[in-house]
Structures are given as structure tokens and as C-alpha cells.
C-alpha positions as CSV (number, residue, x, y, z in Angstrom):
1,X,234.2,91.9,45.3
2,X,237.7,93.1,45.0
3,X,236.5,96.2,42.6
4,X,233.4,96.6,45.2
5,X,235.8,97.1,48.1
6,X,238.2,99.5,45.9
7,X,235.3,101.4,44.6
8,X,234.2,102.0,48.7
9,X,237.7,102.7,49.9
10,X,237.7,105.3,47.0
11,X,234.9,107.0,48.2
12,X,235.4,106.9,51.6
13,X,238.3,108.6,51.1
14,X,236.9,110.9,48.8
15,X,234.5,112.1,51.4
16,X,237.2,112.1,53.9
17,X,239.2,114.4,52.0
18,X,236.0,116.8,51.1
19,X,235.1,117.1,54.6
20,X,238.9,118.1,55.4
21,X,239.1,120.7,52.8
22,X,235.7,122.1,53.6
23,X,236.2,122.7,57.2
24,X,239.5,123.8,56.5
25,X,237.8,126.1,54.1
26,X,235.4,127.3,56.4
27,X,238.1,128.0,59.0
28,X,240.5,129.9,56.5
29,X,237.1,131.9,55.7
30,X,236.9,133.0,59.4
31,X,240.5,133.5,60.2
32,X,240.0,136.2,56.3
33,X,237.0,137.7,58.9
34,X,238.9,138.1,62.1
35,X,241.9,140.0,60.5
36,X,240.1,142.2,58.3
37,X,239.1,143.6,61.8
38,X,241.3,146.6,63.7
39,X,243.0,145.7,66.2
40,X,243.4,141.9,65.5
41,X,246.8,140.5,65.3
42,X,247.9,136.9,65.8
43,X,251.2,136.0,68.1
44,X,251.1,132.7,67.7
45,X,253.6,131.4,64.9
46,X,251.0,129.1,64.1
47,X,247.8,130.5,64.0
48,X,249.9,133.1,61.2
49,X,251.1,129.8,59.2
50,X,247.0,128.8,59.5
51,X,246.0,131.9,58.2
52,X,247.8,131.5,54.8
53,X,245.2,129.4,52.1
54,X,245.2,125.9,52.1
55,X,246.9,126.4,48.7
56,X,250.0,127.6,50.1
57,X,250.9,125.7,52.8
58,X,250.1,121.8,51.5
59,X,250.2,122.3,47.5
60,X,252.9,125.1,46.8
61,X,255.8,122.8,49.2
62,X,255.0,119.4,47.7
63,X,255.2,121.3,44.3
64,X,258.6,122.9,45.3
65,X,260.1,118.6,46.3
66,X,258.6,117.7,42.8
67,X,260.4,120.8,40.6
68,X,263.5,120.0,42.8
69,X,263.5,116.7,42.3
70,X,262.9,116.3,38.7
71,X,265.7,119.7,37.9
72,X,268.4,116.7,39.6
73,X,267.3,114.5,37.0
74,X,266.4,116.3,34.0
75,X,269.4,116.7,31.4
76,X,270.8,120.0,30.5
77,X,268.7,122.0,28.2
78,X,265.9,120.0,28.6
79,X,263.8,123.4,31.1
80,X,264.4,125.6,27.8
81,X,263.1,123.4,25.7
82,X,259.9,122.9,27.6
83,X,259.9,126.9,28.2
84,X,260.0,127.1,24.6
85,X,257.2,124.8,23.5
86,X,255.0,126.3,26.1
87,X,255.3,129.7,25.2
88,X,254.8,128.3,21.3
89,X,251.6,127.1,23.1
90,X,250.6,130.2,24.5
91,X,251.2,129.9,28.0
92,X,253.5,132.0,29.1
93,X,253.4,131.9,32.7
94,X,256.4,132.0,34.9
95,X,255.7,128.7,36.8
96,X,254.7,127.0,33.9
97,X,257.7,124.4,33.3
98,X,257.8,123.8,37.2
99,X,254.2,122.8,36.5
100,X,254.7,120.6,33.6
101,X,257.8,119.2,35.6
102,X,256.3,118.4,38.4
103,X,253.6,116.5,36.7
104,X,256.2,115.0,34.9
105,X,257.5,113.9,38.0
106,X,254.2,112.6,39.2
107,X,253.8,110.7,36.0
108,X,256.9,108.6,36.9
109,X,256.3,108.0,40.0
110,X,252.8,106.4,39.1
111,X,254.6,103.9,36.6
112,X,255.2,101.5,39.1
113,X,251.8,101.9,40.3
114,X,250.2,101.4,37.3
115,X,252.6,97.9,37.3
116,X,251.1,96.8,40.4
117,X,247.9,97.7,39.8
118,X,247.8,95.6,36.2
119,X,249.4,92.3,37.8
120,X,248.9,92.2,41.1
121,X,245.0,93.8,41.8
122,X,243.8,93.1,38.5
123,X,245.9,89.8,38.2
124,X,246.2,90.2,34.6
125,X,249.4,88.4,33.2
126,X,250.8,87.1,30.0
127,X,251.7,89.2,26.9
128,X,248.7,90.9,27.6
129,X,249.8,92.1,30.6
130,X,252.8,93.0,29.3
131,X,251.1,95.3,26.8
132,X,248.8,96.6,29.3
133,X,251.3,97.7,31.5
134,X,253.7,99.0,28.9
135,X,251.1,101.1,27.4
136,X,249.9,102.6,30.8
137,X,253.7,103.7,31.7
138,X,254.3,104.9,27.9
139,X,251.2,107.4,28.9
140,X,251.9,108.5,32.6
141,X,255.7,109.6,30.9
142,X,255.5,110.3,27.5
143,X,251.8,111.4,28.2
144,X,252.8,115.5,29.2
145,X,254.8,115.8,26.3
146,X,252.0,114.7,24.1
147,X,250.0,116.8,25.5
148,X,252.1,119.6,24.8
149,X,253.2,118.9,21.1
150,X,249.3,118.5,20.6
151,X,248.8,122.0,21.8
152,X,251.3,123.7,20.1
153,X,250.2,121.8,16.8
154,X,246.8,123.4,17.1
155,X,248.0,126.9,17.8
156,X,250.6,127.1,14.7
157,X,247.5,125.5,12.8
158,X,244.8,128.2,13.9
159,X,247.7,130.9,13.3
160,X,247.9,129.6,9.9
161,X,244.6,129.9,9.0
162,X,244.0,133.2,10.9
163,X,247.0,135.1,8.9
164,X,245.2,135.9,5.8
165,X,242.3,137.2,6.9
166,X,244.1,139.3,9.7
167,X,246.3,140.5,6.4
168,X,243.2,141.3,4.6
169,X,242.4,143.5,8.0
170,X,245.2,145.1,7.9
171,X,245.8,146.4,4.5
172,X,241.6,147.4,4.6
173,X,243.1,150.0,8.0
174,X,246.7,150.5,6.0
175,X,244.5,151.9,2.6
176,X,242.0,153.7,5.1
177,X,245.0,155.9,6.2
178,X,246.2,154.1,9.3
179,X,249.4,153.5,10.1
180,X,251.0,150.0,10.8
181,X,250.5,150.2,14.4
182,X,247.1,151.3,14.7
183,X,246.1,149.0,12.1
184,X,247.5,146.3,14.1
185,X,245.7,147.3,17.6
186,X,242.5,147.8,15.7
187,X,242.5,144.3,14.1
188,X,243.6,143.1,17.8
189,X,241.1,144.6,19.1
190,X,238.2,143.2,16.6
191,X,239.6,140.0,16.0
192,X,239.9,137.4,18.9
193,X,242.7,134.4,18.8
194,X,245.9,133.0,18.9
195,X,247.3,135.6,15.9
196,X,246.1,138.9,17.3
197,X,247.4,137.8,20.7
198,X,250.9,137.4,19.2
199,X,250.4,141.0,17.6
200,X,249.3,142.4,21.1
201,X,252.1,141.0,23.1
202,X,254.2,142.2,20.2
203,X,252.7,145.7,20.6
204,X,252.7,146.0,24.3
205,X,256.9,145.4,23.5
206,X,256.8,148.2,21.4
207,X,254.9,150.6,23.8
208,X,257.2,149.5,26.7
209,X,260.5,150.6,24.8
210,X,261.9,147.8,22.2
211,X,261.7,148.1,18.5
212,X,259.5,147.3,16.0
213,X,262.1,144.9,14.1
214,X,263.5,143.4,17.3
215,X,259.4,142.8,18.7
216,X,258.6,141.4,15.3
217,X,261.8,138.7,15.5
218,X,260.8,137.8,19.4
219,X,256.8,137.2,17.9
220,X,258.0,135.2,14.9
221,X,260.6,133.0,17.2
222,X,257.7,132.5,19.7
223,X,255.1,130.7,17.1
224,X,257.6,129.2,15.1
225,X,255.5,129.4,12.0
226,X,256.6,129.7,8.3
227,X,254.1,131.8,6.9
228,X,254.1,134.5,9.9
229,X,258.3,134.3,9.6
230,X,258.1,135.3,5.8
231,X,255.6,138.0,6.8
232,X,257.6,139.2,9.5
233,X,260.9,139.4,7.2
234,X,258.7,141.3,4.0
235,X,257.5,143.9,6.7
236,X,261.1,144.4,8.2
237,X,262.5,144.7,4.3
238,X,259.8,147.1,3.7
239,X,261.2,149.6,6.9
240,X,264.5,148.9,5.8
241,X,264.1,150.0,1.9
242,X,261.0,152.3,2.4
243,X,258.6,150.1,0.6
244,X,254.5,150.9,1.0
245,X,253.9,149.0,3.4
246,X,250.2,148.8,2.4
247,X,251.4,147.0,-1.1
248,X,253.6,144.2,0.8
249,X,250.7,144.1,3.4
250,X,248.4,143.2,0.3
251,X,251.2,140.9,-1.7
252,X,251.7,139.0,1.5
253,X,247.2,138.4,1.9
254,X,247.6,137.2,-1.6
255,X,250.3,134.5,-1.2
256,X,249.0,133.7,2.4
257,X,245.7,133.0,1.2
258,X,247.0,130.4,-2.0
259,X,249.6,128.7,0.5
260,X,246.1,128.2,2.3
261,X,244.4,127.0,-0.6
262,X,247.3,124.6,-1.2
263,X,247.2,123.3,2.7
264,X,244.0,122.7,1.9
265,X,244.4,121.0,-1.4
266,X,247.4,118.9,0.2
267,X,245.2,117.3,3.0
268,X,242.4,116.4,0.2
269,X,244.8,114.5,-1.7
270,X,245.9,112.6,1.6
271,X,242.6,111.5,2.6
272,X,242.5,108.4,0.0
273,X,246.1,107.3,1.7
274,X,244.9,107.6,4.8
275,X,241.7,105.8,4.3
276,X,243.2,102.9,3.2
277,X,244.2,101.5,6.6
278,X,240.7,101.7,8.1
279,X,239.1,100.5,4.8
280,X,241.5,97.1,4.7
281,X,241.5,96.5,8.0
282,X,237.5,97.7,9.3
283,X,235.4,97.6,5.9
284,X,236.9,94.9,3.6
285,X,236.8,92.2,6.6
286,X,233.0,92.6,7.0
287,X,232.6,92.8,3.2
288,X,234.2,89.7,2.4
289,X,232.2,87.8,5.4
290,X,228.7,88.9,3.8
291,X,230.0,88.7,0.2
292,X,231.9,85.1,0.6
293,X,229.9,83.7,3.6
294,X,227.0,82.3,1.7
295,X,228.8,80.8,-0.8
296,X,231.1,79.1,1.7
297,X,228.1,77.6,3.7
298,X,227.0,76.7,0.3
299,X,229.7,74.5,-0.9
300,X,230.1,72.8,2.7
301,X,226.6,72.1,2.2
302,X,227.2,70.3,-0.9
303,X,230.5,68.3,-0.1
């Protein structure tokens, strides 16, 4: 009864809040119709605060209390660090670590929720409880940061697998007669994912003024991945000693593709290890119940 009446307070509130946002929706889409008129202007203070989107006037403050508000708390350091991980990520938005604050924020506030919730609707107690509880805060505050490490695994992965074929690419463009930099906005251009839009970003630095050596070191301390720092450094020792550029292109596709052969070779040889657990723990249990079981009910039978 007690999940029936949550489940209808849930939705009655859900429909409560849908039929707010869509009037308020279809009010913000006449207000958009009325000033796109000549001659309309609005005096009142708030019919001008009204004709901002819903967005901005309930979302973007409560945001602003929640960035605030975590900044006290947070120690020093702590905003570059998440700045740094999300641009390792890819996202490289401005508002970005106010985002992932604020939902930090949110995240902590919930934990005594989620306390309530497990022992006082749910009325679950014990050490169960205890676990319950202390797994549902571990995820509402270590959850983001999870999140995050995830996501900036998976890119560092994809741009390690990407780099030897983009090399391959590039020294087909270098040998073609191409120069570095065309070769590189051709292969962005044919080639979509995380890598090439490294090498864009890096290009459009270029284009708007830095230099080549000084784009190639902000690119390589973005991703934060071995085998695109050691290319980085063989194509800043080729400018600096006027080395082809097309040979180190094709040295570096040769040892990126074996250190991919060997990543690959590595996580073969850790599957067996890894197995294990679910093998003693999942497979040998059920084995030993069909193998042994008879032969137990057996010799109770007898004795």
C-alpha cells in the first residue's frame, strides 16, 4: 500500500509539473510571437522577466546557489582538476565543471535522503541496511567522479587504437606530396573520432596564430596519452633537426601499430586471471552440487 501511494504521489506530481511546464511553454511561445511584432514593447518589469525561457529564470539561478555553494566547500585545486579531466574527456565547455559541481552538490544533498528512504519508508534495518544505505551514498558522491574517470578511460582507449591507422593516413598524404598540415586536415576530414578531433582543435590553434610545437604540446597535455606524447615529441625533433617528416611519420605507424599488438596480447594473457573469480565463485559451486550431490544422497541413503 505504502509503494501504491508513493507510486500515485509520483505521478501526480509528475503530471503536475508537465502541465506547468507546458503552459508555461505555450505562454513563452506567445510572448516569442508578440515581440517579433513592430511596435511591441513591454513596460512592465515583469512581463520582460516572463519573456526570458523557462530555462533562464528557474534552472540557470538554482544552478548559480549550487556552483556557489559547492566552490565554499570544495578544496583548493580541486575546479582544475575537474577542468582537466573533462577536457581529457572531450568536453570542453566553459560551464562544464559548474555542471559537474553542481550535480556534485545535488548528489550530497540526496545522501540523507537516500538514508531516510532505506530505514524509515522502506523500514529496512540491520547490517543490511547498513550496506544498503552505505552503497546508495557511496554512489550519489563518488558516483560523478566515476562517471568521469569512465569517460576519460574510453577516450584515451579509442585514441589509442585510432593512432596507427590515422599514422598510416598521414604518411599515405605525406608520400603523395602533401605537407604536414594538409595531410592532417585531410585525414580530419575523412576520419571521424576522438583522434582527429584532437588534430582539428590543434589545427584551428595553428590557423588562429600559435605554433605548431606549442599546439602540438597543448593537444598531447589535453589527452594525456603515451603513445600520442611520443608522437608529438618525434614530430617536434623532426622540425627541430630537419628530419623527413614522412620517414618518422612511417617509423612512428610501425611502433604504434606493435605497441597495439602488444595491448592486445597483454589483455589475452589477463583473461585466465580474471576468470578465475567468476569461475570459483559462479561455475565450481554449481559443478560440485551436480557432481557431489548424488553421491551424498547416496551415502545418507545407506547409513
Amino acid at each position: 500500500m505504502l509503494a501504491l501511494a508513493l507510486g500515485l504521489l509520483a505521478i501526480s506530481i509528475g503530471v503536475g509539473l508537465w502541465t506547468v511546464l507546458s503552459s508555461a511553454d505555450e505562454k513563452a511561445t506567445v510572448r516569442a510571437s508578440l515581440r517579433q511584432l513592430d511596435g511591441y514593447e513591454v513596460d512592465n518589469v515583469r512581463d520582460q522577466e516572463l519573456l526570458k525561457p523557462m530555462k533562464e529564470r528557474t534552472v540557470a539561478p538554482i544552478m548559480d546557489r549550487l556552483v556557489a555553494l559547492g566552490r565554499r566547500f570544495t578544496p583548493d585545486g580541486y575546479s582544475d582538476k575537474v577542468r582537466t579531466r573533462l577536457t581529457a574527456s572531450g568536453n570542453s565547455s566553459p560551464d562544464a565543471v559548474d555542471r559537474f559541481i553542481a550535480i556534485k552538490v545535488i548528489g550530497i544533498a540526496l545522501t540523507p535522503v537516500s538514508l531516510i528512504l532505506v530505514f524509515g519508508v522502506v523500514g529496512m534495518g540491520g547490517m543490511k541496511g547498513l550496506l544498503v544505505a552505505g552503497l546508495l551514498a557511496a554512489v550519489m558522491v563518488y558516483g560523478p567522479d566515476a562517471i568521469l574517470n569512465r569517460r576519460v578511460e574510453e577516450r584515451q582507449r579509442e585514441i589509442q587504437q585510432m593512432l596507427p591507422d590515422v599514422l598510416d593516413l598521414l604518411v599515405i598524404s605525406v608520400e603523395a606530396g602533401l605537407g604536414f598540415e594538409q595531410a592532417l586536415d585531410r585525414t580530419v576530414g575523412s576520419v571521424p573520432g576522438a583522434l582527429t578531433q584532437e588534430f582539428g582543435r590543434m589545427l584551428g590553434e595553428v590557423r588562429a596564430g600559435a605554433s605548431r610545437a606549442n599546439a602540438m604540446r597543448a593537444m598531447e597535455k589535453r589527452t594525456d596519452v603515451p603513445e600520442l606524447r611520443s608522437f608529438v615529441l618525434a614530430i617536434l625533433q623532426a622540425d627541430t633537426f630537419g628530419v623527413s617528416i614522412g620517414r618518422v611519420l612511417r617509423a612512428q605507424a610501425d611502433e604504434m601499430r606493435i605497441k597495439r599488438r602488444q595491448m592486445a596480447q597483454e589483455k589475452a594473457q589477463k583473461a585466465p586471471v580474471k576468470m578465475m573469480i567468476p569461475m570459483v565463485f559462479c561455475v565450481f559451486p554449481a559443478l560440485f552440487v551436480v557432481v557431489i550431490g548424488p553421491a551424498i544422497i547416496n551415502i545418507k541413503e545407506t547409513f
